[in-house]
C-alpha positions in Angstrom: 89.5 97.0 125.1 89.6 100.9 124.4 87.2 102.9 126.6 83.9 103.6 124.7 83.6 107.0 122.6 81.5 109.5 124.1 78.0 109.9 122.2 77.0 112.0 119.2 81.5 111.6 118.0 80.3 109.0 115.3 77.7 111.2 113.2 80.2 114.4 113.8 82.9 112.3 112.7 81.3 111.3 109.7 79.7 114.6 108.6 83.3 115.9 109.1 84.5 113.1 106.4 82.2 114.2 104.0 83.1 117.3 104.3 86.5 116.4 102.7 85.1 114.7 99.8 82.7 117.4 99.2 85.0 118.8 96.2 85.9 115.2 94.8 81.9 114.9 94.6 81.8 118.6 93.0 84.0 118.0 90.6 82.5 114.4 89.6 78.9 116.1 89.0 80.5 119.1 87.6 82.5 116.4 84.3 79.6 114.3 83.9 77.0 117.7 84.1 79.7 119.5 81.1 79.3 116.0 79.0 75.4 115.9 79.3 74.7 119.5 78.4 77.8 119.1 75.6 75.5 116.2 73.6 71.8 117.6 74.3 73.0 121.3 72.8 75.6 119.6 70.0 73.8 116.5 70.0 76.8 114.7 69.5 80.1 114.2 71.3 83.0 117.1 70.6 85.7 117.8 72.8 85.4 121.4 72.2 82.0 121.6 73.3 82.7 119.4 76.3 85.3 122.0 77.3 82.6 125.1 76.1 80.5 123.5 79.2 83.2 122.9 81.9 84.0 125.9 81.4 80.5 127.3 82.1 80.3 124.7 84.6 83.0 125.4 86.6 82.5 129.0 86.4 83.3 130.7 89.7 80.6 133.1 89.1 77.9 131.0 87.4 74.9 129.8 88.9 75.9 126.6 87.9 78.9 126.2 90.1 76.7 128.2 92.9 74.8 125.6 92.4 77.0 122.7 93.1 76.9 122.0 96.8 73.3 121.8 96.4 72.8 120.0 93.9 75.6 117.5 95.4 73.8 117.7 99.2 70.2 116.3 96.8 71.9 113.9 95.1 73.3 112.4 97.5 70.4 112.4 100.1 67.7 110.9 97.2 68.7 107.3 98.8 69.2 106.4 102.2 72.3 104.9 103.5 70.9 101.0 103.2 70.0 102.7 100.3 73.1 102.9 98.8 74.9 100.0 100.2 72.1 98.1 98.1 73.2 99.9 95.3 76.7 99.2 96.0 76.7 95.5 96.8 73.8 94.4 94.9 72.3 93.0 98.4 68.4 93.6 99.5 68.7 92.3 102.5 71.4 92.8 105.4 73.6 94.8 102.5 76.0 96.9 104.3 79.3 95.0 104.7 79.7 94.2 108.7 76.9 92.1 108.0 79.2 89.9 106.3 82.2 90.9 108.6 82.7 87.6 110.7 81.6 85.2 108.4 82.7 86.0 104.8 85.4 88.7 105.5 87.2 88.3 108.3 89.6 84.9 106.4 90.4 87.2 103.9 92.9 89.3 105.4 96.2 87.8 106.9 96.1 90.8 109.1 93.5 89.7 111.0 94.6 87.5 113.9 91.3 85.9 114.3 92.3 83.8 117.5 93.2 87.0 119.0 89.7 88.0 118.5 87.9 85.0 120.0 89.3 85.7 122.6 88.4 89.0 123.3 85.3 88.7 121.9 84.3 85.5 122.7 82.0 83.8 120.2 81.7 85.8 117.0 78.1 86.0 115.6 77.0 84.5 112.5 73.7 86.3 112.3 73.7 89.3 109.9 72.4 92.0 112.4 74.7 90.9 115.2 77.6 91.0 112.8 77.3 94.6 111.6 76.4 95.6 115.4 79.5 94.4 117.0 81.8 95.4 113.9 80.0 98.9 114.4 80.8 99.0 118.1 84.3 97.8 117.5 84.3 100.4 114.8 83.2 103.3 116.9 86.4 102.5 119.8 88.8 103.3 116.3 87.2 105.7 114.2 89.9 108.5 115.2 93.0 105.8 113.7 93.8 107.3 110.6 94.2 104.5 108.1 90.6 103.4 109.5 89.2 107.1 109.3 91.0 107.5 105.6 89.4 104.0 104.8 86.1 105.2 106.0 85.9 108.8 103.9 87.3 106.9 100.6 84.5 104.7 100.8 81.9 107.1 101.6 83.2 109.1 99.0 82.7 106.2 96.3 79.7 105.1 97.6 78.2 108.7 97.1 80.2 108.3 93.4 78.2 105.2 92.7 74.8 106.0 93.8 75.2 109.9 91.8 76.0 107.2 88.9 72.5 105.1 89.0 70.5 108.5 89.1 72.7 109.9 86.0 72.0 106.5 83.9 67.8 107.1 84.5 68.3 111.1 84.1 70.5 112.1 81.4 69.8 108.9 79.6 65.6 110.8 79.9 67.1 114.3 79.3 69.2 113.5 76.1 65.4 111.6 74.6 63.8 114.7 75.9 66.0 116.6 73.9 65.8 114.9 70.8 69.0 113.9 70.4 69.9 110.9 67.9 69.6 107.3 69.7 73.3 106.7 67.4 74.4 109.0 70.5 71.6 108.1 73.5 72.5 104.5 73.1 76.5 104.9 73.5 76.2 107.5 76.5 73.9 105.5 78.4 76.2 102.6 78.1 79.0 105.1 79.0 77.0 106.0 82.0 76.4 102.2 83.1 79.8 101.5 82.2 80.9 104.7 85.1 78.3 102.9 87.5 80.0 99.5 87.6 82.9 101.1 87.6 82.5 103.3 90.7 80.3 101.1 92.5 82.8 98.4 92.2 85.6 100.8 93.4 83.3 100.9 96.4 82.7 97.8 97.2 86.5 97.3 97.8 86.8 100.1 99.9 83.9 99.7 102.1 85.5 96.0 102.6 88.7 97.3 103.3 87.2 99.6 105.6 85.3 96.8 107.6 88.6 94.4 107.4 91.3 97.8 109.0 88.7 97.7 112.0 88.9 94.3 112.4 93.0 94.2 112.1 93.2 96.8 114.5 91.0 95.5 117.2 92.9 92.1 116.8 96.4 93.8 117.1 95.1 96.1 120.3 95.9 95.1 123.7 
């Protein structure tokens, strides 16, 4: 088994991946910011107005734009981490997915040799806690392999997505009544919005499984 990562490379590592989806998550805000503040001034859905507001969005020397990593950095820090893998996979308890690594997951992917892993593992745990603790230690011996590093930022990065999503529904769905705009046009957007939240949250669902099933692969193809 590969030697054991010094301390303090995990929360480094993943700062670092955020890092890289920090314009993705800029530019996700940014659309669904230009839409909201097209229908609360036009209060009704025009393309020219939605570009009017990207525009002004995206302006490099707006205070809006300023304001992006900000505004990004509080919207994504309003829920913890369980916090969002509840709002991911629609669990309370044990949500985060190498709680479900050895029990659920593991038969689902042919890359997996799971004998291999008996082996070198001995008894695989059943209890959720244990689960996500040893997928997490295997996961910290090959956080630097790039398809499991690449799998880990894309799911971050849609996990963020999804949770943004939830706070837009309760927000802008507030803001647009706030702004007395016609329910003909609340009522759609707000489906719009929980339409983009199921969308986006089920986007991360399937990468934050893939992500838990390339750790498990490679420890089980590792000598």
């Amino acid at each position: 088994m590969a030697p054991r990562k010094a301390k303090g490379v995990i929360p480094v590592r993943q700062s670092y991946l955020k890092s890289k989806n920090a314009v993705y998550l800029w530019s996700f805000i940014g659309a669904n910011l230009a839409i909201f503040f097209s229908l609360v001034v036009s209060k009704g859905f025009t393309g020219s107005s939605v570009d009017h507001f990207w525009g002004r969005v995206t302006a490099k020397d707006g205070i809006i734009a300023a304001s992006m990593p900000i505004l990004a950095i509080v919207l994504s820090g309003v829920l913890s981490d369980l916090g969002k893998a509840r709002v991911v996979f629609w669990r309370w308890h044990n949500p985060l997915p190498g709680c479900r690594a050895f029990t659920r997951l593991i038969s689902s992917d042919p890359r997996i040799d799971v004998p291999a892993l008996r082996r070198k593992l001995g008894e695989l745990p059943r209890d959720p806690r244990a689960q996500n603790a040893l997928w997490y230690r295997l996961y910290r011996e090959h956080s630097t392999d790039i398809k499991i590093s690449e799998a880990h930022r894309t799911y971050l990065l849609t996990r963020d997505m999804a949770t943004i999503s939830i706070l837009f529904v309760v927000l802008f769905s507030i803001g647009l009544v706030v702004g007395s705009v016609n329910w003909r046009t609340v009522v759609p957007y707000t489906g719009a919005l929980i339409a983009q939240y199921l969308l986006v949250a089920s986007a991360a669902r399937n990468y934050g499984t893939r992500f838990v099933l390339n750790v498990l692969a490679e420890e089980s193809q590792s000598t």
